[in-house]
C-alpha positions in Angstrom: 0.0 0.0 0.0 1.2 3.2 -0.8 1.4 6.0 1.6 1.6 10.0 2.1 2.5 12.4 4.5 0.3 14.4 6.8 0.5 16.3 9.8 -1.5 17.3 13.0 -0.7 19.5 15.9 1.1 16.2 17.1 3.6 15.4 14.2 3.6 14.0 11.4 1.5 10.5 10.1 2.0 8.2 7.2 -1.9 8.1 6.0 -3.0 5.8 2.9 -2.4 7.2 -0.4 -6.1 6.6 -1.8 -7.7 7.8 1.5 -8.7 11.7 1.9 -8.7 11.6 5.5 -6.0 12.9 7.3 -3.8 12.8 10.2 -6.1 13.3 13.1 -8.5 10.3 11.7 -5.3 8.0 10.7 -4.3 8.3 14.8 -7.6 6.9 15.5 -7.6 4.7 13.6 -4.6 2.7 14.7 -5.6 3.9 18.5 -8.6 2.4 18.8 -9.0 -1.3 16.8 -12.3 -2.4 18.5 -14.6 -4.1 16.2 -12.5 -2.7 13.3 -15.2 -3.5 10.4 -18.3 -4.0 11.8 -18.5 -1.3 14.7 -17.8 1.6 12.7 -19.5 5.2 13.1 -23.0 4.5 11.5 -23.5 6.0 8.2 -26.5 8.1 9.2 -24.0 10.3 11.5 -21.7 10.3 8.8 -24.1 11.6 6.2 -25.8 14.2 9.1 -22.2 15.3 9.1 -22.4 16.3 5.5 -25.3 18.7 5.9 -24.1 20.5 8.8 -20.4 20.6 7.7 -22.4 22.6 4.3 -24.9 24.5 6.3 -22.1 25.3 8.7 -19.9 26.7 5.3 -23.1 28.2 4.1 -23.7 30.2 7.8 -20.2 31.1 7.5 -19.6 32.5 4.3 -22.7 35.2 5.0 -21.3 36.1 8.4 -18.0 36.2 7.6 -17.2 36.3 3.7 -13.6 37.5 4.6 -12.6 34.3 5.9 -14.9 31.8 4.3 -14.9 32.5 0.7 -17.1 31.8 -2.5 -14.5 29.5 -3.7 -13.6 27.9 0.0 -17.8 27.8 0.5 -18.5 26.4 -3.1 -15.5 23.3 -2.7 -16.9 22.6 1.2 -20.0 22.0 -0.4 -19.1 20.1 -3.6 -17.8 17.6 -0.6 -20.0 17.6 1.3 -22.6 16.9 -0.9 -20.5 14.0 -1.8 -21.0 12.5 2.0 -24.3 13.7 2.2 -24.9 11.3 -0.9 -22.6 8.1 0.5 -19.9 8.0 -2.2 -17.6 8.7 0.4 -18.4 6.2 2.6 -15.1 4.6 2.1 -13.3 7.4 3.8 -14.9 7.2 7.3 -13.5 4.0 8.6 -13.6 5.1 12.3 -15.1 3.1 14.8 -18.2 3.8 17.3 -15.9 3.0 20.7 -13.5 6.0 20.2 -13.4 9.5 22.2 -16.6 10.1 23.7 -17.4 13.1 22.0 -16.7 11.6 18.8 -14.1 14.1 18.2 -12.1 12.2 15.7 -15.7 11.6 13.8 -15.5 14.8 13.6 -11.8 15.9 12.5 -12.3 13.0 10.2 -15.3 14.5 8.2 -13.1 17.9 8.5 -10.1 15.7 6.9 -12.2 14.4 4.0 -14.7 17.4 2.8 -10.9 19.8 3.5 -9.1 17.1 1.1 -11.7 16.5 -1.5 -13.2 20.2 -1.8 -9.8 21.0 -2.5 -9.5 18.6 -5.0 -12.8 19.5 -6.7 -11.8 23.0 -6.5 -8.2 22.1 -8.7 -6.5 23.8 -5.7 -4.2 21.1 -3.5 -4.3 22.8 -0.1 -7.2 25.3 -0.7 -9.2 24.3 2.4 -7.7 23.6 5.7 -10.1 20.6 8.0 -9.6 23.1 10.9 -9.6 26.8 10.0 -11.8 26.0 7.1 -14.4 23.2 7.1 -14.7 23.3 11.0 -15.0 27.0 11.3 -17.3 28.5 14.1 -18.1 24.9 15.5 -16.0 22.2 17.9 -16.8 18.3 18.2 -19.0 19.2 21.7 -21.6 20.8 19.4 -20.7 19.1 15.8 -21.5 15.3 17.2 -24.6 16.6 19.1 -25.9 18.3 15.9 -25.1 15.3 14.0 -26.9 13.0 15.9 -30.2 14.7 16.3 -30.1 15.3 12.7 -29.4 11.7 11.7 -32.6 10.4 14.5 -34.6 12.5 13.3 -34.3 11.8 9.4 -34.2 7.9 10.0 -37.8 8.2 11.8 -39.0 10.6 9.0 -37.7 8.9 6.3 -37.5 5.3 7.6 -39.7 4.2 10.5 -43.1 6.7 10.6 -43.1 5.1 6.7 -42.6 1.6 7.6 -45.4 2.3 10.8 -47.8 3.7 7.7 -47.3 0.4 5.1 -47.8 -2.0 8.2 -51.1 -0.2 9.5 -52.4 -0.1 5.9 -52.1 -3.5 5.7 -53.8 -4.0 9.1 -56.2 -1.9 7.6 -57.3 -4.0 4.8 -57.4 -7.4 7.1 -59.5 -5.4 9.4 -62.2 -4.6 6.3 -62.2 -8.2 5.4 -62.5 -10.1 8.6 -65.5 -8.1 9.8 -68.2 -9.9 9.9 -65.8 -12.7 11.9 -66.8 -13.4 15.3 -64.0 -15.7 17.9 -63.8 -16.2 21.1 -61.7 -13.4 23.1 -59.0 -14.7 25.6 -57.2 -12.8 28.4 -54.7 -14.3 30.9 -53.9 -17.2 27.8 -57.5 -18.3 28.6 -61.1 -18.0 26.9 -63.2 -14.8 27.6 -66.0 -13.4 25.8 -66.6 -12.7 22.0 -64.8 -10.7 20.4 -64.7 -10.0 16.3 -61.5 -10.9 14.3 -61.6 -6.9 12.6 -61.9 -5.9 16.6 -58.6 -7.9 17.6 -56.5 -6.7 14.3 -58.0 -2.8 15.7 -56.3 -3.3 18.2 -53.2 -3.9 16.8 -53.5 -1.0 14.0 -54.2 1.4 17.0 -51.4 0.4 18.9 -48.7 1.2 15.8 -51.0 4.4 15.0 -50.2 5.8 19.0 -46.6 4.9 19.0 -46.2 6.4 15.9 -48.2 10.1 17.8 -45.9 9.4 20.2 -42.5 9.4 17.5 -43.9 12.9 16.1 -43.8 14.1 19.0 -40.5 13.2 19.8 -39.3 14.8 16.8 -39.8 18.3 18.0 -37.2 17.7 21.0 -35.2 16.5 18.6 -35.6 19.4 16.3 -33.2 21.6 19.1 -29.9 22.0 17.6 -26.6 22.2 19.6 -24.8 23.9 16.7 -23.5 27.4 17.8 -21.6 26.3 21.4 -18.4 25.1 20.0 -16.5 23.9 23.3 -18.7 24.3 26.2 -22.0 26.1 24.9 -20.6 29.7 25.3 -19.9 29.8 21.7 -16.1 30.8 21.3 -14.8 31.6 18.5 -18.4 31.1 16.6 -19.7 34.7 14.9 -23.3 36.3 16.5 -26.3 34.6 14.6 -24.2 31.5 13.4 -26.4 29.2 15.8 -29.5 30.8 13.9 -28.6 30.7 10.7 -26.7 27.2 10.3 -30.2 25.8 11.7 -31.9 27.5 9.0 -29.5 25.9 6.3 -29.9 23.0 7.9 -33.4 23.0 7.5 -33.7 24.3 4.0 -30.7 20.9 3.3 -32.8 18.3 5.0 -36.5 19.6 4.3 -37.2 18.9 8.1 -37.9 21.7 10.3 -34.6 22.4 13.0 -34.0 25.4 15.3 -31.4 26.0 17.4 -31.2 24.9 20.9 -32.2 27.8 23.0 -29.5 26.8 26.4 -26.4 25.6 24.4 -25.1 24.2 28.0 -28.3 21.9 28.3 -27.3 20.8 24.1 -24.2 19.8 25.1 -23.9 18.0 28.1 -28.3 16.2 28.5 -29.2 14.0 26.4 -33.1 13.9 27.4 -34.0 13.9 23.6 -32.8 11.1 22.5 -34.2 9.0 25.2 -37.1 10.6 25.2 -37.3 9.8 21.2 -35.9 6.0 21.7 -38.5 5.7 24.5 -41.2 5.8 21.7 -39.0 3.5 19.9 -39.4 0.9 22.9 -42.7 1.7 22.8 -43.2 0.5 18.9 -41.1 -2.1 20.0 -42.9 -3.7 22.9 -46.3 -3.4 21.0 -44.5 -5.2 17.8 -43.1 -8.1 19.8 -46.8 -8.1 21.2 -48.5 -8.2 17.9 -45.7 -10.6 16.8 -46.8 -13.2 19.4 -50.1 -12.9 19.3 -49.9 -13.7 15.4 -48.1 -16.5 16.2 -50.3 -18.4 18.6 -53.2 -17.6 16.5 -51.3 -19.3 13.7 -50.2 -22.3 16.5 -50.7 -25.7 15.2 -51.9 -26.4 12.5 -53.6 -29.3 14.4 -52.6 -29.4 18.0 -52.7 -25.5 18.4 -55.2 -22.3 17.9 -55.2 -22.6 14.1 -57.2 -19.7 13.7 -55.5 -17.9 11.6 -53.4 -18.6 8.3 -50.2 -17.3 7.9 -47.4 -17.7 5.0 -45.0 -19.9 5.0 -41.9 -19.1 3.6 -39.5 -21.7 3.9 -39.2 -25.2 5.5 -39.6 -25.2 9.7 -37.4 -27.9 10.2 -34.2 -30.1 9.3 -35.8 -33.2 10.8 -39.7 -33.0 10.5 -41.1 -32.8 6.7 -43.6 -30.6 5.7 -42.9 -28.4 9.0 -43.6 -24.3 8.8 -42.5 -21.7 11.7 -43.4 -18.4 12.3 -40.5 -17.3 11.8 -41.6 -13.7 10.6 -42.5 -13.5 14.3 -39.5 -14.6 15.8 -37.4 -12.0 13.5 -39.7 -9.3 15.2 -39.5 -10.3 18.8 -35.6 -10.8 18.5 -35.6 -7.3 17.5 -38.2 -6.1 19.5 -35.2 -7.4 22.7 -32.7 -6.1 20.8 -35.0 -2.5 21.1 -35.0 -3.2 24.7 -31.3 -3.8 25.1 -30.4 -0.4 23.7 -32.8 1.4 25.1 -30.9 0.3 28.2 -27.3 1.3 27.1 -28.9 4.8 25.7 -30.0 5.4 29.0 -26.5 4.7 30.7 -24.7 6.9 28.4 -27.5 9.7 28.5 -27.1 9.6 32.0 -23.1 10.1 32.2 -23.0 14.1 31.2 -20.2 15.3 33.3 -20.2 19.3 33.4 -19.8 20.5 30.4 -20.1 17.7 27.8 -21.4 14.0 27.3 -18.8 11.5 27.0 -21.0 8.7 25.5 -21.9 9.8 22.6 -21.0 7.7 19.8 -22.5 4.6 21.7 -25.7 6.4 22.4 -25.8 7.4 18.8 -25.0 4.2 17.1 -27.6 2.2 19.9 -30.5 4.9 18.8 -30.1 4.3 14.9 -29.9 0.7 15.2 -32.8 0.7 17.5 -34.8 2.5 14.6 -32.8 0.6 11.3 -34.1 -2.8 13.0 -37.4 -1.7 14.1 -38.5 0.0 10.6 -36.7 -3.1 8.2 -38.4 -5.2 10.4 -41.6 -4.0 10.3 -41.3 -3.9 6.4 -40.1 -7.8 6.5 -43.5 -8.7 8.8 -45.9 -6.6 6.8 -44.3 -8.5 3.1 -43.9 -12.0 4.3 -46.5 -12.5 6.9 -49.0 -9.7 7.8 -50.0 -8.9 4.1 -50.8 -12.9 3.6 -52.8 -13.3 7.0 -56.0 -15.1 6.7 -58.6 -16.4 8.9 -59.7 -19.6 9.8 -63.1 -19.1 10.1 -64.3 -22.8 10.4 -61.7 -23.3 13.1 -62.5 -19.7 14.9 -66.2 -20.8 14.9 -65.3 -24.3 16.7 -63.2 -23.0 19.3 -66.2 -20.0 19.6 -68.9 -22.3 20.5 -67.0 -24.5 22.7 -65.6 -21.4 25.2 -67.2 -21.8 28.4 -67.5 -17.9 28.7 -70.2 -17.1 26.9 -72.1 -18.1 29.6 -71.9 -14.5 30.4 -74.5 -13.7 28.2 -76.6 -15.6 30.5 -75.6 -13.3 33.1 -79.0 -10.9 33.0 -81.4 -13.5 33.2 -80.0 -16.2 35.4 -77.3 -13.7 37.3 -73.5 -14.2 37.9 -73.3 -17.1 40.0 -75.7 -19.3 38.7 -74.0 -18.6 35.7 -71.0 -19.9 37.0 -72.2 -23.3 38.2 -73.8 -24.0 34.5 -70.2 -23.2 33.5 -68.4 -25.5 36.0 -71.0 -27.7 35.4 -70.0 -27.9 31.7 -66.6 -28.2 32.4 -66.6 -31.0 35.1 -69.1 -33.0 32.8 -67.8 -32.0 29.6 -71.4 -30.8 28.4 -72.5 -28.0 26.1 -73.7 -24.5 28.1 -77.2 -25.3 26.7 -77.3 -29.0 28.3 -76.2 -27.7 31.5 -78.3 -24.7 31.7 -81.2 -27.3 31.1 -79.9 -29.8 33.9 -79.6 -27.3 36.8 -83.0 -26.0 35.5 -82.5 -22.4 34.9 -83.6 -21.7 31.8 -85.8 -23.8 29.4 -84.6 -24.9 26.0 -86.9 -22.7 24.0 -85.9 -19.5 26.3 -82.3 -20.7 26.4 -82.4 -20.7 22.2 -84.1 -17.1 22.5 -81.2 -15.5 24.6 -78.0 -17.0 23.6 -76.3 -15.5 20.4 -72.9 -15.7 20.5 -72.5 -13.8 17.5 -74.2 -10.6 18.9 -72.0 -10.4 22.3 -69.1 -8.8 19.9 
């Protein structure tokens, strides 16, 4: 591999020859080799990086058009839009466990956009990653812009979206199955009546809330921390730069950000974020819900529920032919704990500001995108290759109706509660219909009994 020379305030460092970064990001690189590969700085920071590293340029060149020029401005951009579009993606080889600031992140976005504006520009050297591409910022407010940007376009763009196609398809099944009436069940056992379009309701309602609830995260999110540099005084950043990046940011992203009125809260509390990933464990608990209850309804096809359909996609089993799992459900529950297990770590990190700054930031980042990258592919996944192809049972969902013991409550008003019960233990112990004990005990005669019990009406 061929190499080249660059320099930092530290010395000099060989760097790779077909890299852009520089000096600062080749350090970290050989400083920290932890999951080299597969635990490196998600691409959602790195393309949040691109708009605010050309929104910062843009701020920059109307407050200060001495120092950042129309030339330096116009090759910062070029670049940027480069990362913003991933055909950079090569050049950020930095891994999540690094400084907790994610300071190198940082420097190494600097190193890039510095070395490959210049390049676009035909000027070697044109744009320094310091003076130049970080101008008016510092890695305490960069990294905390960058993350709230990237949360808050992956739940935009990626899982309010996938919540919509899910809950349309609940939608439909809901429209289909409603003139079928099942028995109910709470505690894993039977209760009364309840329609098939009622239970998938339930379901659609659930996704349609969490998803209220991620909107409303996304105004918390909307703060920007852009403007502090080093510890939320702003140093060295020009009056009305914490305004006006926000605005460019905005008018890049097409999503509405403002900047954070306490720079001091910005940098150092991360409330947002777990405020936003609590939604996120909400969707999650509610999927892994949905998930199983899919999948008992589907238990069998003989020895379980059977009541509903679903499609089978590929062989259960190495052993037992013909075998078919859920296993569109188990994909959503695993997820659904992986959910749970960030949530966890994001409220660690969000909990470890020390004065000034949060030093667990790249962990809390990468634990919030993956949360919502899992949670919106695999809501996508369920809806394709199981929820879309859901159908019910309805010979097997009348059977199991009209053998539940509850709906001796509709007997309730003309025989009251605890007579009620004994025709139901009655029909247990003796294994006879609710009609045939009703008629032993005496409490009803057959004609009246026929005149009051409609299962199908108690939903």
């Amino acid at each position: 591999m061929n190499y080249r020379t660059e320099h930092d305030s530290m010395g000099e460092v060989a760097v790779p020859a077909d890299r852009y970064w520089g000096a600062q990001t080749e350090r970290s690189r050989n400083n920290f080799k932890i999951g080299a590969g597969r635990e490196t700085m998600p691409p959602e920071i790195i393309r949040a990086f691109g708009y605010l590293k050309k929104a910062a340029a843009l701020a920059n060149a109307e407050l200060r058009p001495e120092k950042m020029t129309s030339e330096k401005c116009a090759a910062i951009a070029g670049a940027a839009d480069e990362v913003i579009s991933g055909a950079l993606a090569g050049h950020f080889p930095l891994v999540i466990f690094q400084t907790g600031s994610g300071t190198q992140s940082n420097m190494n976005a600097n190193e890039v956009i510095a070395r490959r504006g210049s390049e676009i520009a035909g000027k070697p050297g044109l744009l320094h990653p310091n003076d130049d591409v970080n101008m008016s910022q510092s890695s305490n407010d960069t990294f905390p812009t960058a993350m709230h940007v990237a949360a808050t376009l992956i739940l935009r763009e990626r899982v309010i979206p996938a919540i919509d196609v899910l809950s349309a398809t609940l939608r439909r099944l809901e429209k289909e199955n409603e003139d079928v009436v099942k028995s109910g069940r709470t505690h894993l056992q039977d209760a009364t009546p309840i329609r098939f379009s009622q239970e998938i309701s339930g379901w659609r309602a659930a996704l349609e809330r969490d998803r209220e609830m991620i909107v409303l995260a996304l105004d918390p999110l909307s703060h920007l921390a852009l403007g502090g540099t080093a510890v939320g005084t702003g140093l060295n950043a020009p009056r009305g730069f914490d305004v006006l990046a926000a605005e460019k940011i905005t008018k890049l992203t097409g999503c509405p950000f403002r900047t954070a009125e306490n720079k001091f809260q910005a940098l150092t509390s991360k409330d947002e974020l777990v405020f936003a990933h609590g939604a996120l464990k909400a969707l999650a608990a509610d999927l892994w819900k949905m998930a199983n209850d899919v999948r008992m309804l589907a238990s069998g096809p003989r020895c379980g529920l059977g009541e509903i359909t679903i499609p089978a996609n590929e062989p259960g089993s190495s052993i037992m032919p013909g075998k078919v799992n859920p296993t569109q459900c188990e994909s959503v529950t695993m997820v659904a704990v992986q959910v749970m297990g960030n949530d966890a770590a994001i409220g660690l990190a969000a909990s470890q500001g020390n004065f000034q700054l949060n030093v667990f930031m790249p962990v809390l980042a990468d634990n919030f995108l993956r949360s919502a990258r899992l949670l919106a592919d695999s809501m996508l996944s369920f809806n394709e290759h199981c929820v879309s192809g859901i159908t019910a049972n309805r010979e097997k969902m009348h059977e199991n109706l009209h053998r539940s013991l509850m709906l001796v409550t509709a007997l309730n008003p003309y025989i009251g509660y605890e007579n009620a019960a004994k025709v139901a233990h009655l029909a247990f112990e003796e294994n006879l219909s609710l009609r045939d004990a009703c008629l032993k005990l005496g409490f009803l005669s057959a004609e009246r009994f026929d005149e009051v019990f409609h299962p199908e009406n108690m939903a």
